[in-house]
C-alpha positions as CSV (number, residue, x, y, z in Angstrom):
1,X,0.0,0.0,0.0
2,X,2.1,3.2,-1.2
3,X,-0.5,6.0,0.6
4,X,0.5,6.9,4.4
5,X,-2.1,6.4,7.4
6,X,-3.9,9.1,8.9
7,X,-3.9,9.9,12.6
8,X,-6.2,12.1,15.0
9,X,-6.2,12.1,18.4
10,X,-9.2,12.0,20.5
11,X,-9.3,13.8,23.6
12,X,-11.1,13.9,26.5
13,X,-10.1,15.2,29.9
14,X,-7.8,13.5,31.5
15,X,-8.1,10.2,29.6
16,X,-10.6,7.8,27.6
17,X,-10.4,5.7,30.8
18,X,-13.7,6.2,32.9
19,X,-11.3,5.4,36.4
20,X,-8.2,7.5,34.4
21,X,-8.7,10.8,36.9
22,X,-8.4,8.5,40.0
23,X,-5.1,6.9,38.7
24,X,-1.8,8.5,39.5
25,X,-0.5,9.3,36.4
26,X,-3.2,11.7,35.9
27,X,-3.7,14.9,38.0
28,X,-7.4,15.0,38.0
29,X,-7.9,18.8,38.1
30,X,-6.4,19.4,34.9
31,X,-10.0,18.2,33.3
32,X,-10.4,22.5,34.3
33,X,-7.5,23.8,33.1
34,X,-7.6,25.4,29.5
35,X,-3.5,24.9,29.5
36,X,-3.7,21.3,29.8
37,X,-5.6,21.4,26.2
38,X,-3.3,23.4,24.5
39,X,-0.5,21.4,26.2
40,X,-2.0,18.3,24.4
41,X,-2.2,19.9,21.3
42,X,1.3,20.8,20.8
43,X,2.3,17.0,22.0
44,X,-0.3,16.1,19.1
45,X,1.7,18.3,16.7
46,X,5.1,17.4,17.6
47,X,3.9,13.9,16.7
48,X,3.0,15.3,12.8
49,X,-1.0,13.6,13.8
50,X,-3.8,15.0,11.4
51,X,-5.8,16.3,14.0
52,X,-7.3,16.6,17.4
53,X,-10.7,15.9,18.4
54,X,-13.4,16.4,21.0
55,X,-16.9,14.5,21.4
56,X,-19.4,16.5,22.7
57,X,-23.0,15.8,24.7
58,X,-25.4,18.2,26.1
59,X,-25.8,17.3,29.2
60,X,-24.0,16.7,32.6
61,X,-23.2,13.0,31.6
62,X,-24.4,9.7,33.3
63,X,-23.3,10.0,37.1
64,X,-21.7,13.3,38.1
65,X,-20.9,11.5,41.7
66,X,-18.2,9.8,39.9
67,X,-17.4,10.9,36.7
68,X,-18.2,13.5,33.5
69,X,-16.9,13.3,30.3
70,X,-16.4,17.0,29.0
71,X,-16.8,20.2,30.3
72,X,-15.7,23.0,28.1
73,X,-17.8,23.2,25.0
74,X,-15.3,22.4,21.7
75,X,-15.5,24.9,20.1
76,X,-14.4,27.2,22.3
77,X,-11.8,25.1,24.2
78,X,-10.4,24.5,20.3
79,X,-10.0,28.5,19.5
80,X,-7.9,28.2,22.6
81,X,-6.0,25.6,21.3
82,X,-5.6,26.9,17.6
83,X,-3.3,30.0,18.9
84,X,-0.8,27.3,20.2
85,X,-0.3,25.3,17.1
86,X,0.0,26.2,13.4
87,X,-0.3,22.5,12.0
88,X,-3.1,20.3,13.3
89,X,-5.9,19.7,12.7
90,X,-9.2,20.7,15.5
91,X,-12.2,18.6,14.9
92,X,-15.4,19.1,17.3
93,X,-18.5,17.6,17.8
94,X,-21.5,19.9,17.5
95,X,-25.2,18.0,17.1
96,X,-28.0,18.8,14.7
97,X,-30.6,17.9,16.9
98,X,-30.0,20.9,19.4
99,X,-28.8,23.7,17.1
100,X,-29.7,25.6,14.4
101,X,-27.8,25.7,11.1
102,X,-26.6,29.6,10.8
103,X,-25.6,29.8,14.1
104,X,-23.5,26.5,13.7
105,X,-21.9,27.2,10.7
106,X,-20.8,30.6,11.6
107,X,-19.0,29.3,15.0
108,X,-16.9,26.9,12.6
109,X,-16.7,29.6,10.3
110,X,-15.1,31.3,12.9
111,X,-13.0,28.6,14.0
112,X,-11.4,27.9,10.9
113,X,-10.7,31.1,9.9
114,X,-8.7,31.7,13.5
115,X,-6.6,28.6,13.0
116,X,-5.9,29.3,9.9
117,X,-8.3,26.6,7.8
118,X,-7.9,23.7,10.7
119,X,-11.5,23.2,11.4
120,X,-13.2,20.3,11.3
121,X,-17.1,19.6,12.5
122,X,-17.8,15.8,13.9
123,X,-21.7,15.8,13.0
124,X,-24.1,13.9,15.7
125,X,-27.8,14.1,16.2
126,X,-28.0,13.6,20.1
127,X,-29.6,10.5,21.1
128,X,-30.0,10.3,24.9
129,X,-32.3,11.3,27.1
130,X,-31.0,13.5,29.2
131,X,-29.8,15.8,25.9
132,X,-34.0,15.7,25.2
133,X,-34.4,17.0,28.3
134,X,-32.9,20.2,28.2
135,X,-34.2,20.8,25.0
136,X,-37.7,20.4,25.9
137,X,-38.5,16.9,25.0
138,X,-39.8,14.4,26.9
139,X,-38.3,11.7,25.0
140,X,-35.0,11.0,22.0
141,X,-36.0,12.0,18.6
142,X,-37.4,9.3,16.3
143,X,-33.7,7.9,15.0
144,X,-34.6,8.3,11.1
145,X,-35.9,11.6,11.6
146,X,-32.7,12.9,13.4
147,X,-30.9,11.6,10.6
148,X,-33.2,13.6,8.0
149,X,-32.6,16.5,10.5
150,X,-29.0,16.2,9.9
151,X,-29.2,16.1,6.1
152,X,-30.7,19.1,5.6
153,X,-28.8,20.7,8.6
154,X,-25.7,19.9,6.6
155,X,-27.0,21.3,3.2
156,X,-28.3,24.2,5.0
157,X,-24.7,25.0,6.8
158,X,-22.3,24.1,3.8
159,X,-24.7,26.5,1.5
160,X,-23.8,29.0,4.1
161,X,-19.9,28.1,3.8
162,X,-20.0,28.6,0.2
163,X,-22.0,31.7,0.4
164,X,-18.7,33.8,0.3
165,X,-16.6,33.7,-3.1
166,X,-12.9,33.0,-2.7
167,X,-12.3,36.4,-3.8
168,X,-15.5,38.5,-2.4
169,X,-13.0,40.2,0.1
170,X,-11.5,43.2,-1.5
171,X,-9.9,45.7,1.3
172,X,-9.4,48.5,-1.0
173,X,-8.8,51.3,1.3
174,X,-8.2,54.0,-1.2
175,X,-11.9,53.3,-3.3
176,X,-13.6,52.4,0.2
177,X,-14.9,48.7,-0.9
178,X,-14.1,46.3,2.0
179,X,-16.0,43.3,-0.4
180,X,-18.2,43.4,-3.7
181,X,-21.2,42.6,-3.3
182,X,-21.7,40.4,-6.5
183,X,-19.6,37.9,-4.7
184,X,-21.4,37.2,-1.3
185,X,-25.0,35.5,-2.1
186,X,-27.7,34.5,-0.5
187,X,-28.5,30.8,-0.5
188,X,-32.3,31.2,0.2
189,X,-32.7,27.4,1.6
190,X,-36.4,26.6,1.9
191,X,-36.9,23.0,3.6
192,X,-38.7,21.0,5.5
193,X,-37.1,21.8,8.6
194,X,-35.0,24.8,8.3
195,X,-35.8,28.5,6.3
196,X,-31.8,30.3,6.0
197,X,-32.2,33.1,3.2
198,X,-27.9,34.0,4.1
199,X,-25.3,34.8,3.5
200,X,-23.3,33.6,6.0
201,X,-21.6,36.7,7.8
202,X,-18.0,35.1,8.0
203,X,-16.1,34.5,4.9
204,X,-14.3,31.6,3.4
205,X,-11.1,30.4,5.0
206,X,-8.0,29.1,3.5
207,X,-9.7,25.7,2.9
208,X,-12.5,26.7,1.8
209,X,-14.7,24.8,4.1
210,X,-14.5,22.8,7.3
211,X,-13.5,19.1,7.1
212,X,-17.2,16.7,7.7
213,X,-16.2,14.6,10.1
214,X,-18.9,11.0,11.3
215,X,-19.7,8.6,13.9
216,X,-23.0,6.6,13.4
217,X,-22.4,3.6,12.0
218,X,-26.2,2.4,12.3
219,X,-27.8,1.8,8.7
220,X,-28.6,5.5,8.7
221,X,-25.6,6.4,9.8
222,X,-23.7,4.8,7.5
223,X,-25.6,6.2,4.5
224,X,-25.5,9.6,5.8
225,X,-21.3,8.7,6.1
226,X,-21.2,7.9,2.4
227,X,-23.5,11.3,1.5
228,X,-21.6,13.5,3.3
229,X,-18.2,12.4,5.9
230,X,-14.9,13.1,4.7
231,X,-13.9,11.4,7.9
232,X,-15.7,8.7,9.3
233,X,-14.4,7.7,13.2
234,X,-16.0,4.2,13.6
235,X,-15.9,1.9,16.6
236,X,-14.8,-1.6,14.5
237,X,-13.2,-4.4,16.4
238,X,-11.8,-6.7,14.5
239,X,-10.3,-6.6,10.5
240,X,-13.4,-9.0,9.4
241,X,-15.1,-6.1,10.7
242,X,-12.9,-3.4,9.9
243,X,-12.9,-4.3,6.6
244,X,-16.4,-5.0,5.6
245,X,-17.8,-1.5,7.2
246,X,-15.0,-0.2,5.1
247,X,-16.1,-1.4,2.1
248,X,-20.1,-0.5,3.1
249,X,-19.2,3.2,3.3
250,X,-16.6,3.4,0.0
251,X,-19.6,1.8,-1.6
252,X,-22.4,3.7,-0.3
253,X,-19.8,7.0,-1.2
254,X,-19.6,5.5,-5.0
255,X,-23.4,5.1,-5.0
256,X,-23.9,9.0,-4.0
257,X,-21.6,10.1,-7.0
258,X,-18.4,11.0,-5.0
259,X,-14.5,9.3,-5.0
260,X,-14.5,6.9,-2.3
261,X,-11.1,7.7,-1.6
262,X,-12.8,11.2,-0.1
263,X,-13.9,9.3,2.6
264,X,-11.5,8.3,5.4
265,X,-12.2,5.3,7.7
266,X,-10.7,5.9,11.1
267,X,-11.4,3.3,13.9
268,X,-11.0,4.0,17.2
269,X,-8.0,2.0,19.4
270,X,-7.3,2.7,23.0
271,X,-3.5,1.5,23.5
272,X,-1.9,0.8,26.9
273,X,1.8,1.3,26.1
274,X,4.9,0.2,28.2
275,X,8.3,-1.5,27.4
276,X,7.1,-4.8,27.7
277,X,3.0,-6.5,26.8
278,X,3.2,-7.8,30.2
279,X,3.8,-4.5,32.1
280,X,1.4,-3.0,29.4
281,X,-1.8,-5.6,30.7
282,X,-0.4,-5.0,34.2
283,X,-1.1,-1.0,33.5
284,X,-4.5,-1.7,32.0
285,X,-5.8,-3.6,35.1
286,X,-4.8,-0.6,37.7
287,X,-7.3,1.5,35.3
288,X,-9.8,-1.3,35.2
289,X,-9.7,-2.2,39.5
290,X,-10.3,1.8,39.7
291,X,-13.6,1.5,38.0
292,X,-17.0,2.5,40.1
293,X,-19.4,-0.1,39.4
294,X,-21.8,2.8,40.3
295,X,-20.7,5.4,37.3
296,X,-20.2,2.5,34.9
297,X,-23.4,0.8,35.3
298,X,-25.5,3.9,34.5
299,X,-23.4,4.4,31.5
300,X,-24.1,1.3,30.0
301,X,-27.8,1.7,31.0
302,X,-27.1,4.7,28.8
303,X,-25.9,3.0,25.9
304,X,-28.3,0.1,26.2
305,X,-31.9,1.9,26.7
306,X,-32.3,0.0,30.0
307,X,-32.0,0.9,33.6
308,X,-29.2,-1.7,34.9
309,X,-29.0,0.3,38.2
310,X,-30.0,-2.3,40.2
311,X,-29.0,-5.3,38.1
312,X,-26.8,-8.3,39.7
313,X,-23.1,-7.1,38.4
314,X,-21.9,-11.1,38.1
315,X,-25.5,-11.8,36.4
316,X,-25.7,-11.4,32.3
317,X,-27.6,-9.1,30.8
318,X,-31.3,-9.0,30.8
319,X,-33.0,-9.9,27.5
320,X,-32.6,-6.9,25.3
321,X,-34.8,-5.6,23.0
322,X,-34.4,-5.8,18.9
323,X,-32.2,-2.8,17.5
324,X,-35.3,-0.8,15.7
325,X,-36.9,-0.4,19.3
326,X,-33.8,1.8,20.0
327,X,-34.3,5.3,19.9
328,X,-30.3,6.0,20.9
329,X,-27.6,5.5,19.3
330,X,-28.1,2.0,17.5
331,X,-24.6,1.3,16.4
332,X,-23.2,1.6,19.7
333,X,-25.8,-0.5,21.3
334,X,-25.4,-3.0,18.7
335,X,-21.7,-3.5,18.8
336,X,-22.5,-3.5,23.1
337,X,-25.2,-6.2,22.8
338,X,-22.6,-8.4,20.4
339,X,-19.5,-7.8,22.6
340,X,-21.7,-9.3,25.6
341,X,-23.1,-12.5,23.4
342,X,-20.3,-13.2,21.7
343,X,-18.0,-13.6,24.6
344,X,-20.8,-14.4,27.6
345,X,-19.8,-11.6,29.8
346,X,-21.1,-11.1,33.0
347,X,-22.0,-7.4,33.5
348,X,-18.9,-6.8,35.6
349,X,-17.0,-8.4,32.8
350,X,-18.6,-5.8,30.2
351,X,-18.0,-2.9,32.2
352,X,-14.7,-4.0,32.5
353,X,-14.2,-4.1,29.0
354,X,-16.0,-1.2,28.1
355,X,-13.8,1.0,30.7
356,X,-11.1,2.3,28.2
357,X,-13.0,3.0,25.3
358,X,-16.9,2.7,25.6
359,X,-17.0,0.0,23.1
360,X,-13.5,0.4,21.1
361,X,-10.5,-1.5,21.0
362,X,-8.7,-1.5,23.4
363,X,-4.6,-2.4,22.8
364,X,-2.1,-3.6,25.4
365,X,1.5,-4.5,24.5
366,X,4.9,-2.6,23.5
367,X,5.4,0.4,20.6
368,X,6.3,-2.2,18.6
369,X,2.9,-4.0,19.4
370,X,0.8,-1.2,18.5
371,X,2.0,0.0,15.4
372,X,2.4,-3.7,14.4
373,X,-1.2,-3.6,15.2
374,X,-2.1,-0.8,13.1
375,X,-0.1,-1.5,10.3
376,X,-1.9,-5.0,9.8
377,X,-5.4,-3.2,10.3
378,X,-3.9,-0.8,7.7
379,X,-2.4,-2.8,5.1
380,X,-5.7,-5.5,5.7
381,X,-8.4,-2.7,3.9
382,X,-9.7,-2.4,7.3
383,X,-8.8,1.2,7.8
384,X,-7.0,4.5,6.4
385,X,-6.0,5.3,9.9
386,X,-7.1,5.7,13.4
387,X,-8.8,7.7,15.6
388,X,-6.1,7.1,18.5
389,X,-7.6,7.5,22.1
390,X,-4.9,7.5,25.0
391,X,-6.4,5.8,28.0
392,X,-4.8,8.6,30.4
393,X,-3.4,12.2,29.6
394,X,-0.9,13.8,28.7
395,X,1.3,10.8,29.4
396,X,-0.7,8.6,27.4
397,X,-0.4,10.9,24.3
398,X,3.2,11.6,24.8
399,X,3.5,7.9,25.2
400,X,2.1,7.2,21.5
401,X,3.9,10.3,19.8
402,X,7.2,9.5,21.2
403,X,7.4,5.2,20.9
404,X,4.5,4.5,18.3
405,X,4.6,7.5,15.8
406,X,8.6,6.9,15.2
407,X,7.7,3.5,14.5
408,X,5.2,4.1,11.8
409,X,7.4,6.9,10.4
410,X,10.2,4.6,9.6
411,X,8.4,2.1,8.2
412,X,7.3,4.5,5.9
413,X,3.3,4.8,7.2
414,X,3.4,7.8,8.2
415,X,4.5,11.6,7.7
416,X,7.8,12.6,9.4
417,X,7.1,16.5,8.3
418,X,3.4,18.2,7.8
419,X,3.6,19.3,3.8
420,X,0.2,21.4,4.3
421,X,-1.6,23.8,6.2
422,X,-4.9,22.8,6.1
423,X,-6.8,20.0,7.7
424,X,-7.6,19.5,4.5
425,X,-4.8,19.0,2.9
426,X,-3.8,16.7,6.0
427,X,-6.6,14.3,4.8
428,X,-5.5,14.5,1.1
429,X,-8.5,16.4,0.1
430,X,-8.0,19.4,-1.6
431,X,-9.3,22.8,-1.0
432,X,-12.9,23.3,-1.4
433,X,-14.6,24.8,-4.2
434,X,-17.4,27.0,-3.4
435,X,-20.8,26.4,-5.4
436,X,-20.8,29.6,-6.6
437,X,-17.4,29.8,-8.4
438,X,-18.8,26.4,-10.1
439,X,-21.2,28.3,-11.3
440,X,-19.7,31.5,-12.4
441,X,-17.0,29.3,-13.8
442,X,-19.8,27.3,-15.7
443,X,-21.4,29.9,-17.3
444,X,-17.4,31.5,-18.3
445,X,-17.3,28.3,-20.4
């Protein structure tokens, strides 16, 4: 395989580990402090990674008592970061359920014009109940229907992107014309859901327009990947796996009219790292014997759609119901419900296993190990890179950069200098053209 891998790190607090902010090589108050984030983003850039990323929910999280998963808002806590890095990439996660599209596409706007074209929007729908909540609902969206939500979200937002001409900016000081006015349209969307006349009041950035970034690998998920991701970050667990969602979305790309190669698979892998596997599965089970049964049983009752509160933790799971009774996230609870069959896992057992990653692989061994790993996944069709998420932070970021990166450099897989700017150009794909220079160059012709 002559291409290079791609590789983004996901970030989140101190670590992808529920139990990471109890373990010592963690200082647990960093999860407040806006230097820790920019600290990780220049370790991310000294590695040459694509990009950094942040999920994102809209609400407190499962069980506050003993755990929460984010607390800036990423778009935000990513302008922050921009003004410490010139290279990579900053991807966050912003939902179409709980936003509206001008708003939305003005903060990224924003973004990516501050960090110089770096943006990069991870599109979700929301699908728990406690997001309803504070929205006014009494219970999660209809899943199709948050999926049409989205579609017309995105159309509505990347119309406002393109609203702006590359050139509409003029700064003439001496005629007194900051932009012409031929150049910046409205875009007049009239939809089901959403009325935006535009234009957007931020122009276009250096790449044109922010990377589209997806998670949902349900059936509508994955169609809405192939429609519209440039970078889909998927939860596979093995290469069988790996490969055939891989081939689902290239297909379902090709069957929307676009290159598959414009669509990046990028599973997630949680590696534990140390000098030899032993020590490496030694480290993982401190993080897993810090798990609260408490915090970790309401998340899964979060994933599955069913209060396991009070459920016996050495017991299996209850029945569960078929997939299209799931108003959530289906993928996840799919891939949970499988994990638990295939293996017969007691519900301490599945907690246990869920603890790194909430469902993706999790890695154990030496730097040799992992990139070993990833270069089979690689070189298998099973991915075009990874969505790397280090159990504990900084150390397990610094940890991957400084033993797994060099590894992958010298065997050729992956960049030992950035040669562009843009997040973009990281991910191969080239500056975007606006739909209005298409047009203007159409009727030129």
């Amino acid at each position: 395989m002559s291409h290079q891998l791609h590789l983004n790190a996901f970030l989140m607090g101190v670590g992808h580990h529920e139990a990471a902010w109890r373990h010592p090589r963690t200082e647990a108050r960093n999860v407040l402090r806006v230097g820790h984030f920019q600290e990780l983003a220049r370790i991310a850039e000294r590695g040459k990674l694509d990009s950094v990323f942040f999920a994102d929910g809209l609400a407190v999280g499962p069980r506050i008592e003993r755990n929460t998963q984010a607390v800036f808002e990423p778009i935000t806590l990513l302008s922050a970061m921009a003004v410490v890095t010139e290279r990579v990439g900053l991807i966050a996660t912003a939902s179409t359920g709980y936003n509206e599209p001008y708003n939305l596409a003005r903060k990224f706007a924003s973004l990516d014009q501050i960090s110089g074209g770096r943006a990069g929007w991870n599109i979700v729908t929301s699908g728990t109940a406690d997001e309803a909540a504070n929205f006014g609902y009494d219970q999660v969206p209809d899943h199709d229907g948050r999926y049409e939500r989205a579609a017309e979200f995105v159309d509505a937002a990347t119309a406002l992107w393109d609203s702006w001409e590359d050139d509409a900016v003029v700064l003439d000081a001496e005629t007194g014309v900051f932009a012409d006015p031929s150049k910046v349209h409205t875009i007049d969307h009239h939809g089901d859901r959403f009325q935006v006349r535009g234009p957007l009041n931020v122009p276009r950035s250096a790449q044109g327009r922010p990377l589209l970034v997806q998670a949902g690998s349900s059936t509508s998920g994955k169609d809405f990947a192939g429609r519209y991701a440039e970078a889909v970050f998927t939860a596979q667990r093995s290469i069988p796996e790996g490969r055939e969602f891989y081939r689902e979305v290239k297909a379902l790309a090709a069957g929307h009219g676009r290159d598959p190669g414009d669509v990046l698979i990028l599973p997630g892998i949680v590696p534990f790292i140390a000098e030899t596997e032993e020590a490496a599965k030694r480290l993982e089970q401190e993080f897993t014997d810090l798990i609260s049964p408490e915090y970790s049983l309401r998340q899964l009752s979060q994933m599955l759609g069913l209060d396991l509160t009070d459920h016996p933790l050495d017991a299996p799971l209850p029945p569960l119901p078929p997939i299209e009774q799931i108003r959530g996230n289906q993928s996840r609870y799919q891939l949970v419900k499988e994990l638990a069959a295939r293996e017969s896992l007691t519900v301490r057992s599945l907690i246990a296993a869920l603890g790194g990653g909430r469902g993706h692989r999790t890695i154990a061994g030496t730097p040799e190990q992992i990139a070993d790993d990833l270069q089979a996944w690689f070189e298998a069709g099973a991915a075009d890179g990874f969505n790397v998420m280090p159990p504990y932070l900084p150390g397990g970021l610094i940890d991957f950069v400084d033993q797994v990166v060099p590894i992958l450099q010298a065997r050729g897989l992956f960049r030992t200098e950035y040669t562009e700017r843009t997040l973009r150009g990281h991910y191969g794909l080239g500056r975007h053209t606006g739909r209005f220079a298409q047009v203007a160059a159409a009727a030129g012709a």
